[in-house]
Structures are given as structure tokens and as C-alpha cells.
C-alpha positions as CSV (number, residue, x, y, z in Angstrom):
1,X,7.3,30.9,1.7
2,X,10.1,29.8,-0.1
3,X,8.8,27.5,-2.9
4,X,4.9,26.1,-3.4
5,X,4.5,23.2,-5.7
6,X,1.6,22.3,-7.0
7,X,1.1,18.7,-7.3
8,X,-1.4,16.7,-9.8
9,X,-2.0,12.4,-10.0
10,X,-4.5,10.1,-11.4
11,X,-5.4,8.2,-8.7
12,X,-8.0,5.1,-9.5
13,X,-8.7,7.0,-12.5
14,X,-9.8,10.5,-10.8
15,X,-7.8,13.4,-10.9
16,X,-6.3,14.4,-6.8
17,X,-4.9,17.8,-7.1
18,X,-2.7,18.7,-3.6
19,X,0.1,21.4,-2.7
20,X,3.4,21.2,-0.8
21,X,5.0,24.5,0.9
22,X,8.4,25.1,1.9
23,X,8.7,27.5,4.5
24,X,11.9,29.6,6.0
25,X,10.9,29.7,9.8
26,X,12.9,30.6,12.5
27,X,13.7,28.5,15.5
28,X,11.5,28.7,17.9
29,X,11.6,27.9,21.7
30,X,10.5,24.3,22.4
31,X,6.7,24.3,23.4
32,X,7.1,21.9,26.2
33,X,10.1,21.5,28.9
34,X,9.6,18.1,29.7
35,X,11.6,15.1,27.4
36,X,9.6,12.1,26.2
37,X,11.3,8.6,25.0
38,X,10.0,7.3,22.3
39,X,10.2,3.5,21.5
40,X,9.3,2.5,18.2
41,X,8.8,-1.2,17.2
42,X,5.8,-3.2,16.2
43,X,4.2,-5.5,18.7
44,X,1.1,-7.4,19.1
45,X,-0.2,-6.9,22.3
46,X,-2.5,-9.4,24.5
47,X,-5.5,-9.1,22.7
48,X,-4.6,-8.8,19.6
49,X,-3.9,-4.5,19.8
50,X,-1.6,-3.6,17.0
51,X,0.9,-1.6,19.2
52,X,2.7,0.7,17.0
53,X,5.3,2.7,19.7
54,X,5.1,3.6,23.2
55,X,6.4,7.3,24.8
56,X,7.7,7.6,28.2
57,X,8.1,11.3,29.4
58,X,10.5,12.6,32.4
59,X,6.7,13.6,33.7
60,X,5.9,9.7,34.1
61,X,3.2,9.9,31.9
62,X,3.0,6.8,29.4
63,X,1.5,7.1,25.4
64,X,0.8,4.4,23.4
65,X,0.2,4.4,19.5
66,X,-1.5,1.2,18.5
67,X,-3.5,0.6,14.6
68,X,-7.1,1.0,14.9
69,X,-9.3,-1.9,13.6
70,X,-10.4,0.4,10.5
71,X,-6.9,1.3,8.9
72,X,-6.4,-2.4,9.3
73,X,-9.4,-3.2,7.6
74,X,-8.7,-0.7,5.2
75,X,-5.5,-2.4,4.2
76,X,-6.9,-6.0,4.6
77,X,-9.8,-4.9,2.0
78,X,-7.2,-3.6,-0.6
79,X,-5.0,-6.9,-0.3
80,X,-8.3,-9.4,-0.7
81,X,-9.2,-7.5,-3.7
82,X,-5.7,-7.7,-4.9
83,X,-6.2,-11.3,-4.4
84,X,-9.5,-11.5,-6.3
85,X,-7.7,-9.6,-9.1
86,X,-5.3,-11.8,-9.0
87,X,-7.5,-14.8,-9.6
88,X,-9.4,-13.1,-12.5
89,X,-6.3,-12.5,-14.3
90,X,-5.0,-15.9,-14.1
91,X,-8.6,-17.0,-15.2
92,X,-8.9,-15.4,-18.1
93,X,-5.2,-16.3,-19.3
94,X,-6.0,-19.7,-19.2
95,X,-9.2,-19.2,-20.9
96,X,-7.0,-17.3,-23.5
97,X,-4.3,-20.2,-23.7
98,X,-7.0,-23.3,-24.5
99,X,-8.5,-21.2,-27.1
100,X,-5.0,-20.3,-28.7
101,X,-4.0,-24.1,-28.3
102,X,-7.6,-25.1,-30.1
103,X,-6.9,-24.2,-33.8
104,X,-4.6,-21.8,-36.0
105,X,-4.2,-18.3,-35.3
106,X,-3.0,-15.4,-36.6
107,X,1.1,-15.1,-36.7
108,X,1.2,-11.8,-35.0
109,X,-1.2,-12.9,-32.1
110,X,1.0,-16.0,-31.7
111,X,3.9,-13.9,-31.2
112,X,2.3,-11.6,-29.0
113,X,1.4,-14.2,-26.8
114,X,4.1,-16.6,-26.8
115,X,5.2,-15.9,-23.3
116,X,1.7,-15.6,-21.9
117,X,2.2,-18.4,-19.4
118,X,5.0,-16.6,-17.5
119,X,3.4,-12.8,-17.5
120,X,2.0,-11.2,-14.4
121,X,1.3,-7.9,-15.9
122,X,-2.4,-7.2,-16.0
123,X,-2.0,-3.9,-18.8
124,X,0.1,-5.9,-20.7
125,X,-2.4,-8.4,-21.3
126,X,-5.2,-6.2,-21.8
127,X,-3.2,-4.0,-24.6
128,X,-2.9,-6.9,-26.6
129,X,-6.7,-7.2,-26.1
130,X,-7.3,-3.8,-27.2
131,X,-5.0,-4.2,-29.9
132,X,-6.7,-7.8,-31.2
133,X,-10.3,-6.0,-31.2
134,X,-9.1,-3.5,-33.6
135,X,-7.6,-5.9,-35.9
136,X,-9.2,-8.8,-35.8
137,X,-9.2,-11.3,-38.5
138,X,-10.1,-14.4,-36.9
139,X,-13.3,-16.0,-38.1
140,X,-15.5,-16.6,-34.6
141,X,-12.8,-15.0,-32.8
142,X,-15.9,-12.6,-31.0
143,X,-16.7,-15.1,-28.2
144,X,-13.2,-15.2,-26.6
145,X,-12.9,-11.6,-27.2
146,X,-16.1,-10.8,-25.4
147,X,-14.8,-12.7,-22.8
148,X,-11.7,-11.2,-22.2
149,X,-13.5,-7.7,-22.2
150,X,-15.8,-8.7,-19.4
151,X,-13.2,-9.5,-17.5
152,X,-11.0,-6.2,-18.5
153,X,-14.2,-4.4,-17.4
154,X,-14.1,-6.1,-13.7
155,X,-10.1,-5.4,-13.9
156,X,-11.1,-1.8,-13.9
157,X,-13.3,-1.7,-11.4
158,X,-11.4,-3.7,-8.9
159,X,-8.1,-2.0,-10.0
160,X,-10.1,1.6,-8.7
161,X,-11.1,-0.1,-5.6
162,X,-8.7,-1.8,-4.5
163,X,-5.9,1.8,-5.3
164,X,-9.1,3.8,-3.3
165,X,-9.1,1.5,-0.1
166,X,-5.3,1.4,0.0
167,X,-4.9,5.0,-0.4
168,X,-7.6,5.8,2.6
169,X,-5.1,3.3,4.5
170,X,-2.3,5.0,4.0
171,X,-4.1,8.4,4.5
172,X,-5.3,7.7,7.8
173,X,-2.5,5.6,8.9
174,X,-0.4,9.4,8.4
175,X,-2.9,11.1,9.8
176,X,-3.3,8.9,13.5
177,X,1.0,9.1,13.1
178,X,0.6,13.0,12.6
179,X,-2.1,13.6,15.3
180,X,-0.2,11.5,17.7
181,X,3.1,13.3,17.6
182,X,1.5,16.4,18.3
183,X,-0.3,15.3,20.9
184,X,3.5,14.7,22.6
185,X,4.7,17.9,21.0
186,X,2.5,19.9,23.4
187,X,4.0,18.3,26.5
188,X,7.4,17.5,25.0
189,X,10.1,19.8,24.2
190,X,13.0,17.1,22.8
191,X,12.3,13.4,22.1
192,X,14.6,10.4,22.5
193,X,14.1,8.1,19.5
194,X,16.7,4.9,19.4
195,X,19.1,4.7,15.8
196,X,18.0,1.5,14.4
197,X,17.0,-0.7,11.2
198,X,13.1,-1.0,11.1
199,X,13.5,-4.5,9.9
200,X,14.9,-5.1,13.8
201,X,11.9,-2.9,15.1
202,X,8.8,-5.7,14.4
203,X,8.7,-7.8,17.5
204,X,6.6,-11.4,18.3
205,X,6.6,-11.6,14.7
206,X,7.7,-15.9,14.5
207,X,8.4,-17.1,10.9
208,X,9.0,-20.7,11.0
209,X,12.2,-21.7,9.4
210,X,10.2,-23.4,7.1
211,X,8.1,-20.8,5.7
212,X,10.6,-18.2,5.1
213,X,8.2,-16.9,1.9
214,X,5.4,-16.9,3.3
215,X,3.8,-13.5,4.4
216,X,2.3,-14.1,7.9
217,X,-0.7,-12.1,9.0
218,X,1.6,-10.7,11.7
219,X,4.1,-9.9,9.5
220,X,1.5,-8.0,6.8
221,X,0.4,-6.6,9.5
222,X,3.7,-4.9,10.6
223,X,4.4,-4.1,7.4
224,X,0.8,-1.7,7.0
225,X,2.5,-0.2,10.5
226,X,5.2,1.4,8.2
227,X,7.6,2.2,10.6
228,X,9.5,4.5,8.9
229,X,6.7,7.3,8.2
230,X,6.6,7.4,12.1
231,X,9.8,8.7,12.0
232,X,9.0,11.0,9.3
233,X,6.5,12.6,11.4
234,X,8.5,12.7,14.4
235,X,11.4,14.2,12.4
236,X,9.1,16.5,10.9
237,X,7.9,17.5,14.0
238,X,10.9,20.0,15.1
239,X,11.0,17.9,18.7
């Protein structure tokens, strides 16, 4: 063992402790003598299966990696609530923008929140929150900031759930990658994995020329694929 690092993260607010080893290993002798190709590329088969690669050994036999219906759920779930947040947050600024606009308010909350119809940034608007409760000197000023506690409150809460859901994703995403590779890595002494760019590797993915912003469900889709910790796990795997 040549170095162990111990790792610690917040993660939707609880506290995921994990460890990493480096290890000096000799080279061993490849545990299977056949070869096995391995094309990677994203592709929507008839049917809707989210094909992820497909591995052709010199044996003939033929492997297919595709998403299973729950890490896509898993990633749909975290983007809706993402979605919902979203919404919320752009709720409550306008909520917060009327009642500025209604009557005189304090200099320093004006300049806090002169920009407030540009930001995105959920923290950012709830510091100023958190600051305003502590300081506030704005006769019947409680209503609005009651409101934009409740929704701070269901910021929280979705914030945990949608960073939980995404995380499981990813988790089981690495794990079916992981489990697959050494599933060929049993059979497989050296694999054959094209040099490529992974934007090239999505295919049946159409875009119309005239929604070149838009995120298509095919295209979200391949992205939750993530091509390139594949290769990371067929790197990893010594074949």
C-alpha cells in the first residue's frame, strides 16, 4: 500500500466518509486469452433500450451494456426536482420584487437587491434573507419575511433530495459500468477500445437546426450515459 487517503464530504447535508488506496502491484498474467472489441457510443435501440456499448470477443460471443430503467429514473427524478426548485426560486423573487417596488425600504436592502432580477443563485438570495431577519428595521416587514422562509425551508429539502437521487444515479450508473467490465475481464485478456471524442460517440441523437439549445430527452439521456467514466472503468481495469 502505497498511500491511503481518507476522504470526508457533506453530501445533502450528511456527512459520507470513504477511502481511496494506492497500491504497487505487480503485473500479472492476463486472466483470459481471448480479445474482446469494445464499441462505445450511445444509441437508442428499437424499443426504446438505452444502449450504452456493445463487446465483440474473438470467441463470437456478443455483450451489451444498456441503462436500466431505475438509474434513468434516478436521474430523471433529480432533474424534475431541479425544475421544481427552479420554479420556487423564481416565485419567491418575484414575490420579493413587488414588495420592494410597493413602498420605501431600507438603503442597504435596496443595494443588496438591486440586481435581483438577473441572479440565479439560490444561496445568494437566501443569505440576504438570513441577513434581513437579523436586522430588520422595516415596520410590517414580518409577512414577506415569513414568506421567504417557507420557501428557504422547501429549498432545503428539495436541495437534499434532489443531490440524494442524483448521487444514487451516479452510484449505480459506476457500479453497472464496474460490474460489466469485469464480467469481460474474466473472458478477456486485452480489449480493443476505438480513440475518439465522446461528443462523436452519441448516435440517433437528431437536434433540429432550429433547436440547437434545446436539451432533448435523447440527448439528456446520453448525457446521464457519461461516456467517459466507461472508459475509466475499462482503463482501470488492467485489460
Amino acid at each position: 500500500v502505497k498511500w491511503c487517503v481518507l476522504h470526508r464530504r457533506i453530501v445533502a447535508g450528511v456527512v459520507e466518509w470513504s477511502v481511496t488506496f494506492t497500491l504497487d502491484m505487480e503485473a500479472g498474467k492476463p486472466i483470459g486469452t481471448h480479445i474482446v472489441g469494445i464499441d462505445v457510443g450511445y444509441r437508442v435501440m428499437p424499443g426504446g433500450v438505452q444502449r450504452v456499448a456493445v463487446a465483440i470477443g474473438t470467441d463470437g460471443e456478443r455483450h451489451e451494456l444498456t441503462l436500466p430503467e431505475r438509474i434513468i429514473g434516478a436521474f430523471s427524478s433529480a432533474e424534475e426536482i431541479a425544475s421544481t426548485r427552479d420554479t420556487l426560486f423564481n416565485a419567491a423573487v418575484e414575490r420579493l420584487k413587488a414588495w420592494m417596488a410597493a413602498g420605501e425600504r431600507p438603503a442597504w436592502l435596496a443595494e443588496r437587491l438591486a440586481t435581483l432580477a438577473s441572479w440565479r443563485s439560490k444561496r445568494r438570495l437566501a443569505k440576504v434573507v438570513d441577513d434581513w431577519r437579523r436586522r430588520s428595521d422595516v415596520p410590517g416587514d414580518g409577512q414577506i419575511i415569513a414568506a421567504m422562509d417557507e420557501w428557504m425551508q422547501m429549498e432545503k429539502h428539495l436541495d437534499r433530495y434532489e443531490q440524494l437521487s442524483r448521487l444514487n444515479a451516479q452510484r449505480g450508473r459506476q457500479d453497472l459500468y464496474r460490474s460489466w467490465v469485469a464480467m469481460l475481464r474474466k473472458t478477456y485478456g486485452v480489449s480493443i477500445v476505438e480513440r475518439m471524442n465522446l461528443n462523436d460517440a452519441i448516435h440517433d441523437v437528431v437536434r433540429p437546426a432550429d433547436e440547437r439549445e434545446v436539451v432533448t430527452p435523447q440527448r439528456r439521456i446520453a448525457r446521464w450515459a457519461a461516456l467517459s467514466t466507461l472508459f475509466a472503468a475499462i482503463q482501470n481495469s488492467g485489460m
